[in-house]
N, C-alpha and C positions, 0 to 999 in steps of 0.2 A: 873468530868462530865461537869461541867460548861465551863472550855478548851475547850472542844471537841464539846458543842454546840455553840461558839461565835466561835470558829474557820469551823463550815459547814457554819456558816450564812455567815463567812467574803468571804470564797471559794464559794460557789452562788451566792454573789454580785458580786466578781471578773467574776465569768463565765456569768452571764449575761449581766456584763457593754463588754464583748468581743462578744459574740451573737448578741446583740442589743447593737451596738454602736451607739451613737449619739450627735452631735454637741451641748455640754451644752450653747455655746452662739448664737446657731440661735437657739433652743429651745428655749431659756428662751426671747430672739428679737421679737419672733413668738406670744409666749402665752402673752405675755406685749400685740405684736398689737392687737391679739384676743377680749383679755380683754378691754383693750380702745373701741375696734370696736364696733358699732353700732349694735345693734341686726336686725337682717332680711337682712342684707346686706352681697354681695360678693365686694372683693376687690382684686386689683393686686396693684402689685408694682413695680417698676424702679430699684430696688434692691434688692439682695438675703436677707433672713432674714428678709422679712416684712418690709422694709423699702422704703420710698420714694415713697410713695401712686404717682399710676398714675390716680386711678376712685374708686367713690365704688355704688353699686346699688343695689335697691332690685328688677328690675326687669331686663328685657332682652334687650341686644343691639347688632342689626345687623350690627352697623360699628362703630369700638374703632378709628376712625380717620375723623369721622365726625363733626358735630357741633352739634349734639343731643346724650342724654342717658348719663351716668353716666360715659362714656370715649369718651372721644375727641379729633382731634388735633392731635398729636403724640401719643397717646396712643399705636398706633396700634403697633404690632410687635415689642414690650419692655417688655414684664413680665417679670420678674426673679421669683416671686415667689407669690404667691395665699392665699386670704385667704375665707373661708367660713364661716358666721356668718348667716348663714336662719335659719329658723324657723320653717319655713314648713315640712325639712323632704327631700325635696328635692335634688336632685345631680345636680349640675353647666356644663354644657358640654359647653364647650372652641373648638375653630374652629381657623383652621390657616385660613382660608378663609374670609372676609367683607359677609354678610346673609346667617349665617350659612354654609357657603362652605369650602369643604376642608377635610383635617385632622380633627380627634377633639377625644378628654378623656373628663373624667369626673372627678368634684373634689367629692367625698360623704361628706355630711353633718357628719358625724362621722370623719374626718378625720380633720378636722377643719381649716389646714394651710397645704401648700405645701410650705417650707422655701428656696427650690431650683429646678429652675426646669431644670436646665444644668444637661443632661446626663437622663432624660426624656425625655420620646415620644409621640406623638401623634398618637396613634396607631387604633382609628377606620378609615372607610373610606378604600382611596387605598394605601396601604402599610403603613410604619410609617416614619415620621414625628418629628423632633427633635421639642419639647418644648419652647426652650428656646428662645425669643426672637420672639417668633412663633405667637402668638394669635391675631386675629383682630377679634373676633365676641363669644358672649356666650348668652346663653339660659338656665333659669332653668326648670328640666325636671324628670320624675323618675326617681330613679335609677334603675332598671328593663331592664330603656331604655338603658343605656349605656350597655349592658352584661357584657364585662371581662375587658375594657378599662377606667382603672383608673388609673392619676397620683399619683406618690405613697411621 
């Protein structure tokens, strides 16, 4: 009997690491920057897997290529990849456009990190929008507000 129980457990970890596969070293890259990160802050990065902070904020900026707000400079149209540490409750809507224009998803506060966002879209606004390399503007907001457009 004890075969037969250590051999279903081992057959459902095996079917669920095929179901839900996932990158054990941008997961574990991801949850590290999580963890380090600042509580109430959103952050991007210059690289997949949470790495190579380009900004991080707790409030809203109309232009990641500006001289003001928590992205600067070159920030603009460089994320690889997102992370979300608020507090509030809140969803992050991300804009490929400088004040709020354009393209734009949302990241939810449950969802804590987007570790890659090649091969993601920007799917509210008109039509969709590749992600990657894409953002110059975000705002936090309900999530209510975003409806179904969330980078995953």
């Amino acid at each position: 009997m004890r075969k037969i129980s250590v051999l279903l457990a081992t057959l459902g970890l095996v079917l669920a690491g095929a179901l839900f596969p996932m990158s054990a070293q941008a997961s574990t890259a991801c949850d590290t920057a999580w963890h380090n990160a600042t509580s109430g802050n959103f952050y991007a990065f210059d690289f997949m897997n949470c790495s190579g902070k380009l900004g991080s904020t707790t409030g809203n900026d109309s232009s990641w290529s500006d001289s003001s707000g928590g992205f600067q400079g070159s920030d603009g149209n460089k994320a690889h990849s997102l992370l979300h540490k608020g507090t509030s409750g809140m969803a992050v809507k991300v804009y490929s456009g400088v004040s709020y224009q354009g393209n734009w998803s949302c990241i939810k506060k449950s969802e804590f990190y987007v570790s890659q966002l090649y091969g993601d879209y920007l799917t509210g606004g008109s039509g969709s929008y590749q992600a990657w390399n894409s953002i110059s503007s975000h705002k936090w907001v309900r999530e209510a507000d975003c409806g179904t457009h969330f980078l995953h």
